[in-house]
KERO-70362 format. One record per residue (C-alpha): residue number from 1; x, y, z. Coordinates in pm, 1 decimal. Layout:
<recs>
REC   num         c1         c2         c3
REC   NUM          X          Y          Z
...
</recs>
This chain:
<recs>
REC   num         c1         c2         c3
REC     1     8990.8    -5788.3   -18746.1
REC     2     9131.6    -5606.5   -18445.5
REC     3     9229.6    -5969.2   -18312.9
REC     4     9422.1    -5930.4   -18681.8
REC     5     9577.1    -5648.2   -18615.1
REC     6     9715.0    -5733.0   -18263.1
REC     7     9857.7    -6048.4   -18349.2
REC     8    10069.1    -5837.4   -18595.5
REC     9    10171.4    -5587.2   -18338.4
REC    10    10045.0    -5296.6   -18525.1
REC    11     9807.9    -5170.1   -18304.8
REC    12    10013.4    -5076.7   -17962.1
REC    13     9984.0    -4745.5   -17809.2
REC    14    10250.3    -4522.8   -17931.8
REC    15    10463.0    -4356.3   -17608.4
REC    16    10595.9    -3996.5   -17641.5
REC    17    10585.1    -3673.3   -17634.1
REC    18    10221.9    -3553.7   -17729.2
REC    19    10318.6    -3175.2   -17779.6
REC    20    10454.4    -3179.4   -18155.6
REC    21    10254.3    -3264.4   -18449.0
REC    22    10342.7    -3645.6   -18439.6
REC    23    10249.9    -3649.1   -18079.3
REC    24     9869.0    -3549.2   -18185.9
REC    25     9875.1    -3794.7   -18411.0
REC    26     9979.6    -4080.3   -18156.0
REC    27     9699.3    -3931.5   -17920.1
REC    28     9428.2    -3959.9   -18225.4
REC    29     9563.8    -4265.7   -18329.4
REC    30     9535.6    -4401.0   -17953.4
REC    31     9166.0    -4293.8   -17878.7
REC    32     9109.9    -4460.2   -18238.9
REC    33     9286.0    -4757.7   -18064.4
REC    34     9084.5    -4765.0   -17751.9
REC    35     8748.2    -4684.4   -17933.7
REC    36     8760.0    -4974.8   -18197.9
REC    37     8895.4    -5168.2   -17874.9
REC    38     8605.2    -5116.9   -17621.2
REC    39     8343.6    -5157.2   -17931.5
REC    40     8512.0    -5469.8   -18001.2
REC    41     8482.9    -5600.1   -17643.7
REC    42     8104.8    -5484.4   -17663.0
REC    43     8042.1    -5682.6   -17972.9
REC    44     8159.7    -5971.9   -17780.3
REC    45     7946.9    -5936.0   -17501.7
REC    46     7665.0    -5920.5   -17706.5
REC    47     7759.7    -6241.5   -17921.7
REC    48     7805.8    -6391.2   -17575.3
REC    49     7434.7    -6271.9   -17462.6
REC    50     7293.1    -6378.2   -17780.6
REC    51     7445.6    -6729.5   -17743.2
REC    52     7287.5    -6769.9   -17357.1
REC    53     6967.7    -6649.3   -17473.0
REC    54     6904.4    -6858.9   -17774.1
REC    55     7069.0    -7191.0   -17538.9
REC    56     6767.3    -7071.0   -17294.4
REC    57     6504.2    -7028.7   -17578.1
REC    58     6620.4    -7361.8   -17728.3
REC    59     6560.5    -7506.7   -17415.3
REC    60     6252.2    -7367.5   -17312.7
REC    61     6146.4    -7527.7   -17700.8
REC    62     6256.4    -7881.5   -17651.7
REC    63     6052.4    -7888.7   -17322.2
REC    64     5762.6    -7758.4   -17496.5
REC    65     5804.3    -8016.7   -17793.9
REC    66     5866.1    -8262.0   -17542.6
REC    67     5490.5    -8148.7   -17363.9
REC    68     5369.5    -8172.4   -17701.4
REC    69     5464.9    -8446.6   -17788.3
REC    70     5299.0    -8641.2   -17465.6
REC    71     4999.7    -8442.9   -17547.4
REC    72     4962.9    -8585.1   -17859.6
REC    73     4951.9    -8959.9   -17781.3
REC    74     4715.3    -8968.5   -17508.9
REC    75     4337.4    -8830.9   -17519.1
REC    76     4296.4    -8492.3   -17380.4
REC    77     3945.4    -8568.9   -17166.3
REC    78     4030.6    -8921.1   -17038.7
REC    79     4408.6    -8905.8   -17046.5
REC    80     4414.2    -9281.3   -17225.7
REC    81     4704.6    -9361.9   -17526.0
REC    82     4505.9    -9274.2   -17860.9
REC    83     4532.8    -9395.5   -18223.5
REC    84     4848.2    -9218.4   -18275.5
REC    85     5053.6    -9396.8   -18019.9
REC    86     4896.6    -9733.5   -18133.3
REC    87     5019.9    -9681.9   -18483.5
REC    88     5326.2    -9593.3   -18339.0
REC    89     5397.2    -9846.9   -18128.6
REC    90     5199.7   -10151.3   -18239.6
REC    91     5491.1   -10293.7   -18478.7
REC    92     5722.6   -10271.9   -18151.7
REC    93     5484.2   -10427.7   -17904.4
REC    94     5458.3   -10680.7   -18193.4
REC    95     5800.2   -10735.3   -18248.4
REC    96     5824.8   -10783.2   -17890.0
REC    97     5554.9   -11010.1   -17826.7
REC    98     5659.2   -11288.6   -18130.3
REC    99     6029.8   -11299.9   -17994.5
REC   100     5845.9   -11356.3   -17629.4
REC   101     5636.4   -11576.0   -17824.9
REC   102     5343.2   -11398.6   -17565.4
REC   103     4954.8   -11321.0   -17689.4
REC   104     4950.6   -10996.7   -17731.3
REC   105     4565.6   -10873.3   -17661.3
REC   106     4445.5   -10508.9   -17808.9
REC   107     4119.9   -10328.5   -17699.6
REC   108     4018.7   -10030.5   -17924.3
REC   109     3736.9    -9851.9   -17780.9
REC   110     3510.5    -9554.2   -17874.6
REC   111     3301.5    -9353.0   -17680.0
REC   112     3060.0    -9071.7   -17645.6
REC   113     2920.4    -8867.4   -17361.3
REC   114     2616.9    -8744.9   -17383.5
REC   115     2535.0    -8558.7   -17061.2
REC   116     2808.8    -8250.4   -17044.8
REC   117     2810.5    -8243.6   -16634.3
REC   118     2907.0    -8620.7   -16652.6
REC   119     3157.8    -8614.8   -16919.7
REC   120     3482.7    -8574.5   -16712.0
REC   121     3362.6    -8827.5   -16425.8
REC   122     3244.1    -9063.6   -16734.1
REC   123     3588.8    -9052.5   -16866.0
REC   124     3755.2    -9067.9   -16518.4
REC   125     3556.3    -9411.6   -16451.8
REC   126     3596.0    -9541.7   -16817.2
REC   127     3980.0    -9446.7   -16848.5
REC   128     4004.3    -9632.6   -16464.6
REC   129     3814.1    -9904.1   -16626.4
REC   130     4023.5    -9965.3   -16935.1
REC   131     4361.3    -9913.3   -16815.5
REC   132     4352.9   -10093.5   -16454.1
REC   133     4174.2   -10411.8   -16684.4
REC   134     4480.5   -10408.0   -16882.8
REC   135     4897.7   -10370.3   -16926.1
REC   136     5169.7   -10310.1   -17160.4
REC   137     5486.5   -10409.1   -17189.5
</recs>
């Protein structure tokens, strides 16, 4: 509104003598003037401040979607691609593979641990096992 008003002209300091009745009324209207001035420029430092914090916090949520999102294809104990990438990106490795006119070879494996203190070397040697045996396109 005050960006409004300006464009208008209306709001300019009025110049005079500040001793009569009108004069006090050109003072009044001028702190009016400067008040409604420095809270605009306020507002629009905060608008500003809002804006660079929610770019930041958008930010800071597409990298944490994007960690998410890598989270959820491989397997959290032996860091292998799981189901949910396969079902994702079977029909593209298949695609891929008829135009190539390549085999295309898939090994689905389950396991189970059954000694805790072995269970992250087990799925160290097993992940090794699987994925050095093996590529992707």
């Amino acid at each position: 509104m005050l960006e409004a008003l300006s464009s208008l002209k209306l709001l300019s300091r009025f110049r005079g003598p500040l001793y009569d009745e009108l004069g006090r009324l050109a003072e009044s209207f001028n702190s009016i003037f400067e008040q409604t001035r420095q809270a605009h420029q306020a507002l629009e430092d905060y608008a500003h401040a809002l804006e660079e914090k929610v770019k930041e916090r958008t930010y800071h949520l597409e990298q944490a979607n994007q960690q998410l999102h890598q989270l959820s294809q491989r397997d959290g104990l032996t860091g292998v691609y799981n189901r949910h990438y396969f079902d994702q990106q079977a029909p593209l490795y298949w695609q891929d593979f008829q135009e190539k006119r390549q085999p295309l070879s898939v090994l689905l494996t389950t396991y189970q641990f059954t000694h805790g203190h072995e269970k992250p070397a087990a799925a160290g040697r097993f992940a090794d096992s699987a994925s050095g045996s093996a590529s992707h396109v």
